[in-house]
N, C-alpha and C positions, 0 to 999 in steps of 0.2 A: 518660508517667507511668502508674504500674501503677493506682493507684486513680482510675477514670473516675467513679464514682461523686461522691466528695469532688471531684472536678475541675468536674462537673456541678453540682453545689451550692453551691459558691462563684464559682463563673461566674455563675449565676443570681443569688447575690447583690451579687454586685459590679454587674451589670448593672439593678438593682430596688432598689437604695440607698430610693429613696422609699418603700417599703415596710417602712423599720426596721431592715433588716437593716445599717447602718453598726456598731452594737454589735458583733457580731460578729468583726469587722475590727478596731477602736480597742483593745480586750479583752488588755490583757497585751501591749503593744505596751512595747520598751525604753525607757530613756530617763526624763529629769526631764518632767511633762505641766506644759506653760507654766499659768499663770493670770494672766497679765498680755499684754495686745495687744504681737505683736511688728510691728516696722516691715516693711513690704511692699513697699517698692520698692527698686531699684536702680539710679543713671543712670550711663552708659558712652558712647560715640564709636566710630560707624566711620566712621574717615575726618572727614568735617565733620557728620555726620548723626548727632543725638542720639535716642538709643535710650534706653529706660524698660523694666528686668526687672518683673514685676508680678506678686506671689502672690494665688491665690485658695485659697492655705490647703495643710495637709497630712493627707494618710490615712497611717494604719497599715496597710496589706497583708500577706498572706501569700506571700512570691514562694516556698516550696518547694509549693505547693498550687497557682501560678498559672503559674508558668514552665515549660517541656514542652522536651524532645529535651532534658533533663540529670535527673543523678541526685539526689535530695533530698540524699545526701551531700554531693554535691560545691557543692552550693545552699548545707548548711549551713557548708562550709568556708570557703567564699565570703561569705558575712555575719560572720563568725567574724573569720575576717582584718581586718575593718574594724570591729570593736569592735561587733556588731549582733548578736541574737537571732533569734528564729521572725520577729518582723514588721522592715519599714523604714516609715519616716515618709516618704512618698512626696510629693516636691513636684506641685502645680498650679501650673504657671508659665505666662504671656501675656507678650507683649511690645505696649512702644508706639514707632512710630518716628516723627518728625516730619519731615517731607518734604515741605519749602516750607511751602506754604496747606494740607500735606492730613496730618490725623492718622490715622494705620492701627495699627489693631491685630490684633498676630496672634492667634489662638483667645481665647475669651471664658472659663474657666474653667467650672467646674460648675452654676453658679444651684443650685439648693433640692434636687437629682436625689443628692449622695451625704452629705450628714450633716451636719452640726453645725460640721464642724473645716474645710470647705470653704466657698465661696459668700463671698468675702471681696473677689472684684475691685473694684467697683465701691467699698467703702471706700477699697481700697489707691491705686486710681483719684485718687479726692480728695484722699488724704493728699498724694500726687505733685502735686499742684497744678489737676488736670483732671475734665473731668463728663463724663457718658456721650453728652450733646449733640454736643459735640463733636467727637465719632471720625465720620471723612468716609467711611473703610473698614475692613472688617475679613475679614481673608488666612484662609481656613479650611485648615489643614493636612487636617482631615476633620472628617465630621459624630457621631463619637462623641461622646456628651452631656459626658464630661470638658470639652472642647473645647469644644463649643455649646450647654452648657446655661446661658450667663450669659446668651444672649441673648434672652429673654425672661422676664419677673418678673412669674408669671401670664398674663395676654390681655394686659399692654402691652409694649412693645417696651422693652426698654433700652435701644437704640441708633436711635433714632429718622431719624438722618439718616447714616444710614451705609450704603453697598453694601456686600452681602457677597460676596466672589469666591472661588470654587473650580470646581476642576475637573469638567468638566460630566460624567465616569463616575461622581464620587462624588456627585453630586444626583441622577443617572438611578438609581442603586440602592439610597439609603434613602427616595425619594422614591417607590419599587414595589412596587404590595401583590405582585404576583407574588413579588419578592426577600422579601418577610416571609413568604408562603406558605410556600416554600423552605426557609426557617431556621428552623436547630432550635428548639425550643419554647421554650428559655432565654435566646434571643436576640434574639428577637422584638421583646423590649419594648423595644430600641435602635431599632426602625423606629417603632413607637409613638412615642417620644421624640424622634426625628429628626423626625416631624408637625409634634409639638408645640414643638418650641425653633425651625425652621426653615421649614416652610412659610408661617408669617403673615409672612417676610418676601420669601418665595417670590411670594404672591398679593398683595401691597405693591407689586410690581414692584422689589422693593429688592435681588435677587439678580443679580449677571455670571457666567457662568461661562464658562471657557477650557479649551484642548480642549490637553495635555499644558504642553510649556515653551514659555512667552508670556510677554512684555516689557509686564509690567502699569504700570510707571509707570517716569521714570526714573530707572536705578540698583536697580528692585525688579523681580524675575521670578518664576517659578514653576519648578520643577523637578520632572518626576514619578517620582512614588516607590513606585507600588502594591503592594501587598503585604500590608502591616499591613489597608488597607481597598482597594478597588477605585479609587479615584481620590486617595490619598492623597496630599499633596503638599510639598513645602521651597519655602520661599521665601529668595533670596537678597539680599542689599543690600551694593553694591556703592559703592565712590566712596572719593577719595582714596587710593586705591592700598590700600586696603583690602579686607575683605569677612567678610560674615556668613553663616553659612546656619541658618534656624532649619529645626531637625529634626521639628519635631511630634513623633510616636511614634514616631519611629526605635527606640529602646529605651525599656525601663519600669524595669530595676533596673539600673542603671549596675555595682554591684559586681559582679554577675554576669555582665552580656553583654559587657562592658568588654574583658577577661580571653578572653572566646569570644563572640564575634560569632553563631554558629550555634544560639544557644539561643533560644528562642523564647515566647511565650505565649500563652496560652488565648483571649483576644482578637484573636489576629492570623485575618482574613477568609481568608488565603493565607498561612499560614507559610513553604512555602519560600520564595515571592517574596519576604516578609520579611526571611528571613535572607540573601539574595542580596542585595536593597537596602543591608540594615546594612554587610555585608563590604562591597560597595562604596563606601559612602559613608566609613566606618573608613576604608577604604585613603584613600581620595580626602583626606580632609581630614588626615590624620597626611603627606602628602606634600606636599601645596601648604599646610598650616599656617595654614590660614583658623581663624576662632573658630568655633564652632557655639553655636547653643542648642537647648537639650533642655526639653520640655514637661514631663516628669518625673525630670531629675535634680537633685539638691538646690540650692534657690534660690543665686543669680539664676538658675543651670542654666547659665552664658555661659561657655567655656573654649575650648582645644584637645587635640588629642589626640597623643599619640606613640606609635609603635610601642612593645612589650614583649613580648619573645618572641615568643608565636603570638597573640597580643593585644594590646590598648590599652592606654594608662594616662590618664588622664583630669586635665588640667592648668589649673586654675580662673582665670580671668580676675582678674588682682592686683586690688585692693579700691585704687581713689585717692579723693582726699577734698579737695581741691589746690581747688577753687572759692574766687575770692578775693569776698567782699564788698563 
């Protein structure tokens, strides 16, 4: 993108939300703005294994100021074709999956780190039937605060009896003041915040972590996917001749990387690996026709994908309702 400056700017405040800057972002965003609580869960089946989509809310973005290797045009085109303006109302999405005795949940959503319109899990949590006691594990695709900022509410733990497991490149590198030395000045505050959401369950002795694809329980693995962050990772659930793979941050704006896999954003740690990841994982799941979930494509986020041209098209998991009483 030509303008590094505005790119610098809103990087830093996307990454420093606690600082005020969500206004910014929410400001002239499309769309009716709700004033009534919307429902936040969603329950599904893979296979015999019940799955729970779980929001912790939505931001307004700017993807032609945050998305990099495409042209603002073709950004705008791209929003345009799907009935959307300058912002998208970007889902925070968690899943929960029940597996036997053990309740895991993937990424924790934001905690108090980006505004107002976020920090919503642990609600959504209850409404679905469940407390935060209760989750035995929780699957970190990475340690961006999106991701791991529910996990602490102040100095106490949210998740009090839960392991967290990921991949042990991504705890060695937000967990290093050298890697925060390192990083540019606007990024910083992600290693800060990684301290802060992560390490009291780091010194808890409440963290596992696994060293690429590992068979963490059964029917659930880990898959590596670095690029977006150094250790970032998919987790897959498999059973009944099924299967799931949640993507974490595989992409951030569905309407535009959908279409071109090779676009990229201001947050990815390693862009190419990024976009190398995405086109693989695109190809891979539009051919064997698994579901995926997506951390930010619009709630539940659960679908598959099918080839389109030189791209995807994005095909939403049907809505059943079929529970008999």
């Amino acid at each position: 993108m030509k303008n590094t400056v505005l790119i610098g700017a809103l990087a830093a405040a996307f990454l420093t939300f606690g600082a005020g800057a969500p206004a910014a972002f929410a400001q002239a965003a499309p769309g009716v703005r709700l004033n009534k609580v919307q429902p936040g869960y969603h329950h599904f089946k893979v296979g015999n294994v019940n799955v729970t989509a779980l929001s912790d809310g939505t931001l307004a973005i700017p993807p032609a100021a945050l998305l990099t290797n495409v042209a603002p045009a073709q950004v705008a085109a791209r929003l345009a074709a799907t009935f959307q303006g300058t912002h998208v109302d970007a889902s925070v999405n968690a899943y929960l999956i029940e597996s036997g005795a053990r309740l895991l949940l993937v990424d924790t959503g934001s905690g108090e780190l980006y505004g107002p319109t976020l920090n919503k899990l642990v609600a959504t949590l209850a409404s679905a039937g469940y407390q935060p006691g209760q989750i035995t594990d929780i699957l970190i695709t990475h340690i961006h605060t999106d991701h791991t900022g529910g996990l602490m509410d102040g100095k106490r733990m949210v998740f009090p009896n839960a392991t967290l497991h990921l991949d042990k490149r991504e705890l060695d590198y937000w967990m290093s003041a050298a890697r925060r030395s390192e990083a540019p000045e606007a990024k910083r505050a992600l290693f800060d915040q990684a301290l802060m959401k992560v390490k009291p369950y780091v010194d808890a002795g409440k963290v596992k972590t696994f060293d690429g694809a590992t068979e963490l329980f059964p029917g659930i693995r880990s898959i590596p996917s670095y690029g977006h962050t150094p250790g970032h990772s998919f987790y897959a659930l498999e059973g009944g001749g099924e299967k799931l793979v949640f993507w974490g941050d595989l992409l951030h704006v569905a309407e535009v990387q959908m279409p071109d896999p090779s676009v990229t954003i201001v947050f990815d740690v390693d862009a190419n690996a990024a976009a190398a990841q995405r086109k693989r994982a695109f190809a891979e799941a539009a051919r064997e026709k698994y579901l995926v979930a997506g951390d930010h494509v619009a709630f539940p986020g659960v679908g598959r994908l099918r080839a389109d041209g030189d791209g995807y098209r994005w095909v939403p998991l049907p809505y059943i309702n079929d529970h008999v009483k």
